[in-house]
N, C-alpha and C positions, 0 to 999 in steps of 0.2 A: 538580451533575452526577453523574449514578450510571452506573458501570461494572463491568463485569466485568472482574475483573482476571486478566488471561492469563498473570500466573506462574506461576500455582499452577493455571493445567490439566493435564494434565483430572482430577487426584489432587482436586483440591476447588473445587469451584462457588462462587466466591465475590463479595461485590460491595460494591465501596467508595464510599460517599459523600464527595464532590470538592466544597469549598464557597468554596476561593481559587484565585487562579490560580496560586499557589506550588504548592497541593497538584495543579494538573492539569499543571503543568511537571514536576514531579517522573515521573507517573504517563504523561509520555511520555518521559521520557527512561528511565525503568526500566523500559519495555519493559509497563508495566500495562495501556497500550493502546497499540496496534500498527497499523500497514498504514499505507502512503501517506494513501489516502483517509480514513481514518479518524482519521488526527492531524489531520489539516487540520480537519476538524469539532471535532472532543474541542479544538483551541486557536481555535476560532470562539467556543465554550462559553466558554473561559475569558476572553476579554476581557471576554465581559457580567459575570464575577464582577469585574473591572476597577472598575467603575462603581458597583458598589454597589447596594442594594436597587430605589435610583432614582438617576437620573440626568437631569437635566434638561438641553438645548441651553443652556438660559441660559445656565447654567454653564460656557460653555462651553471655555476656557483651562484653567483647573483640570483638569475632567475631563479632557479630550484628552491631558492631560500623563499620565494615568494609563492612558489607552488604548495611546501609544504607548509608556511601560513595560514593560506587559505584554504587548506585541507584541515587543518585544524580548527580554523573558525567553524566553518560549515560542517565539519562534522560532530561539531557539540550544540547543535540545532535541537536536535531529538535522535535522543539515546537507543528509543528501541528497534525502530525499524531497521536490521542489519543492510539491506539494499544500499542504504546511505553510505555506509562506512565501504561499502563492497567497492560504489562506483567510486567512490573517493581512491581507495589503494589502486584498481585498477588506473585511473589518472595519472595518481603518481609514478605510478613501473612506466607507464607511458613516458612520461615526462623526461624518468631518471636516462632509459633508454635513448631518446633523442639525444640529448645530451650527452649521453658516452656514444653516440653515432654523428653528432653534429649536424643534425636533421635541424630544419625549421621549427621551433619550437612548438608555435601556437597552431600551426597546420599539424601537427601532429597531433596536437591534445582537441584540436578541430574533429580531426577524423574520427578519433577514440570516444570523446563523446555523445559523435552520431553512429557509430556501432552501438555504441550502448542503448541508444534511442529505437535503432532497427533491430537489434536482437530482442529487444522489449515487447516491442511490436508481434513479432512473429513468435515471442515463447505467447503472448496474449492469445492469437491466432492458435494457437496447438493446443491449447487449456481449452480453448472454447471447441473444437473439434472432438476433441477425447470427455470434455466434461457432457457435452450435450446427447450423447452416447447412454449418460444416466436418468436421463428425465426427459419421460415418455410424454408422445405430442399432446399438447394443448393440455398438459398440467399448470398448476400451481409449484410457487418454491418458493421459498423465504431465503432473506438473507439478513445483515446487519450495516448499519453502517456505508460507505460506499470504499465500492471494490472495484468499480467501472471506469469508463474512459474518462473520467474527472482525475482518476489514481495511477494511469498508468502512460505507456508512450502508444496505448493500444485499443482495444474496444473492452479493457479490462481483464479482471483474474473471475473474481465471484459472477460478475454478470457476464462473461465472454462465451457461456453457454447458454445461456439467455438470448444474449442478441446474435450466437450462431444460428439454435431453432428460432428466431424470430427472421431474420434474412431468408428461411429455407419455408418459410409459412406455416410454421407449427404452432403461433400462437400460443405461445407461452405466460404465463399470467406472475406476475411478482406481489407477495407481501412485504412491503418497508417497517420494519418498528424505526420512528424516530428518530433512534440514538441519539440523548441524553446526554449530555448536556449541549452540546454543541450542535446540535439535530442535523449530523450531517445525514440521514436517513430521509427525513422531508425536505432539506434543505436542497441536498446535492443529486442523491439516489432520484430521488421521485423527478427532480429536473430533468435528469437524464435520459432517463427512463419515456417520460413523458413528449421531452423531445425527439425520441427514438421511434415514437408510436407503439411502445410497450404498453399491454396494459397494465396496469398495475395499483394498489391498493393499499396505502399508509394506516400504521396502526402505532396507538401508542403504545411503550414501552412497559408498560406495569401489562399489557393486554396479551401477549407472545402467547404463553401457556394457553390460555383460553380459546387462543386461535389457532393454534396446533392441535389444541383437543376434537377441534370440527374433525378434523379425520379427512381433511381433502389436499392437505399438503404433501406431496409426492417427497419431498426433500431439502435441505437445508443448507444453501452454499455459500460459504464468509472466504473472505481473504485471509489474508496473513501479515505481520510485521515481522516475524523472525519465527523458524520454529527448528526447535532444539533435536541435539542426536537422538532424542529417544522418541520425537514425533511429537511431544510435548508442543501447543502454539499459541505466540501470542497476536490480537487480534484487538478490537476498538474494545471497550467496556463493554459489557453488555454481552460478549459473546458468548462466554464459560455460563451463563444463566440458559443463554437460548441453548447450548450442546446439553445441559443437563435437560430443558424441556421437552427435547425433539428425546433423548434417550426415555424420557419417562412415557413418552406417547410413543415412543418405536417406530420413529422417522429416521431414516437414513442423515448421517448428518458429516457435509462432507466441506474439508477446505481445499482452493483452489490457488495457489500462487506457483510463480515463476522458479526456478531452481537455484537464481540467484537469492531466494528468502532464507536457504536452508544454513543452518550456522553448526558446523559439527564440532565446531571449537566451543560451543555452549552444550552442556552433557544434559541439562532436564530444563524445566522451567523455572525451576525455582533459582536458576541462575541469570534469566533473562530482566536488565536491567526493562526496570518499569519507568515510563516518565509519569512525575508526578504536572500537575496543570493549576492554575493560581486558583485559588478559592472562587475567585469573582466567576469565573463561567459556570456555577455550580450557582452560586448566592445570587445573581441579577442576570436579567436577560437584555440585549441590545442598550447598557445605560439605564436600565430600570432596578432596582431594586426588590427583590423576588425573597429573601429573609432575612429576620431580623440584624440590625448589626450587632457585632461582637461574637455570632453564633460561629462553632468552628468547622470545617469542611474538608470533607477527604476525597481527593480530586484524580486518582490516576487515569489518566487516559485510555490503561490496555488493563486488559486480565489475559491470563495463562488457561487455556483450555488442557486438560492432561489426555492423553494420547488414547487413554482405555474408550474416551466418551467421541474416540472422530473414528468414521465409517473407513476414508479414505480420502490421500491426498492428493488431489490432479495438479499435476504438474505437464510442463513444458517436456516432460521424458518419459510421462507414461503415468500412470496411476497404481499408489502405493497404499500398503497398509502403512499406518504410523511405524508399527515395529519392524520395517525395514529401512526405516530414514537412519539406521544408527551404520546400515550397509550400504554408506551415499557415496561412496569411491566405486564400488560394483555395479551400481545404481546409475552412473552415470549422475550424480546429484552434485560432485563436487564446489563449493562458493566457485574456486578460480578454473 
């Protein structure tokens, strides 16, 4: 599996060759690839590295023992984002199935992984279709974080309305805050963005509110990591600040992800497992030392937006109020 690895953006374009599933656990837990939707694929990948060159149904004990290993590794990478854990179970039924059918093992778990790649793609395509519906030409829109084709198998969730009016020439304009600690907002967003020939305009994170106050933000569109039956969602740090700003200035404030995010086996947010992140990417930047030592750091990656403060959710099946994500079987929302 070849990736770009998003540490080291946008200082250097670089791209590593992933040939175990050790090396693509590593490569999601360190952040080398990123986004909900996009771990779920990158550990779809890695169970075919599971199996080995080939892999036969025959075999089928043995192998299976090695399928669910590495569905195991790879999915204690990072807790929150349910896409992970999604593509992970879908792999396995895959797997278990060839095996009680005597199918080719790894050409199975082959094809199952790039479905998962092309449905990714095209729920990205239908978000950006249906989202860009809500933000009228050649506005402004904020976002958080990155939610674009750096996070997905696709032209992204948060930005896939973005860069639909921008293909259609509507000129769409982006505000970046940073996002803190990790700036994957200047880092990742604005690279993207910038090599897409979006326009777009980085702010830092203490500055959101003030910049929502001008009055000329049309709308506010974040991704998602998991969001629970009651519409309750979790999203990078920083997001539940900017949903409270956009409500306090009476900006529409809306999230965008795939239908695979939706987790109805989680009832609110206050169940969504949080990953906490090591002190040091909070305390020092690239090797540097940014606060005292000994001082102590609280570092979780996501916060929990609560369903009252989001406008509405675009998805790959239509566009919801939060208090219908709890009727995801009617909805068409189902995980599997």
């Amino acid at each position: 599996m070849r990736i770009l690895d998003q540490t080291l953006l946008p200082g250097q374009e670089a791209y590593r060759e992933l040939d175990s599933v050790e090396a693509i656990a590593e490569a999601i837990r360190l952040l080398r690839v990123r986004g909900a939707p996009l771990i779920g694929i990158a550990a779809a990948m890695g169970v075919v590295q599971a199996v080995g060159k080939r892999g036969s149904g025959k075999a089928g004990k043995q192998v299976l023992e090695r399928v669910h290993e590495a569905c195991k590794l790879l999915g204690a990478t990072r807790p929150t984002a349910v896409n992970l854990q999604w593509a992970l179970d879908r792999m396995l039924r895959r797997a278990e199935q060839a095996c009680a059918a005597g199918e080719e093992l790894r050409d199975a778990l082959i094809a199952e992984a790039t479905a998962i790649w092309d449905e990714d793609r095209a729920m990205c395509d239908r978000i950006g279709e249906l989202g860009a519906a809500l933000i009228p030409a050649g506005s402004t829109v904020c976002t958080v974080c990155n939610a674009g084709a750096l996070a997905t198998g696709g032209i992204g969730t948060a930005l896939a309305p973005v860069y639909t009016l921008h293909r259609a020439g509507q000129s769409p304009h982006v505000v970046i805050p940073e996002t803190r600690p990790l700036l994957q907002g200047s880092r990742l967003t604005a690279w993207e963005l910038i090599q897409a020939g979006v326009d777009c305009t980085l702010i830092a994170d203490g500055m959101i509110a003030s910049r929502l106050r001008l009055g000329d933000i049309a709308c506010v569109i974040v991704g998602a990591d998991r969001i629970a039956a009651n519409g309750d969602v979790a999203n990078k740090i920083g997001t539940y600040g900017l949903a409270l700003a956009a409500r306090a200035h009476g900006i529409p404030f809306y999230v965008a992800a795939p239908s695979s995010t939706f987790d109805p086996a989680t009832p609110d947010g206050s169940r969504i497992p949080i990953e906490q992140r090591d002190g040091s990417e909070v305390a020092s930047w690239q090797g540097s030392r940014t606060a005292p030592a000994g001082i102590k750091v609280w570092n979780p990656a996501f916060d929990v937006t609560p369903a009252d403060l989001i406008t509405g959710i675009i998805t790959d099946k239509g566009i919801f109020k939060p208090n219908e994500i709890g009727h995801s079987e009617a909805a068409g929302l189902s995980r599997y």
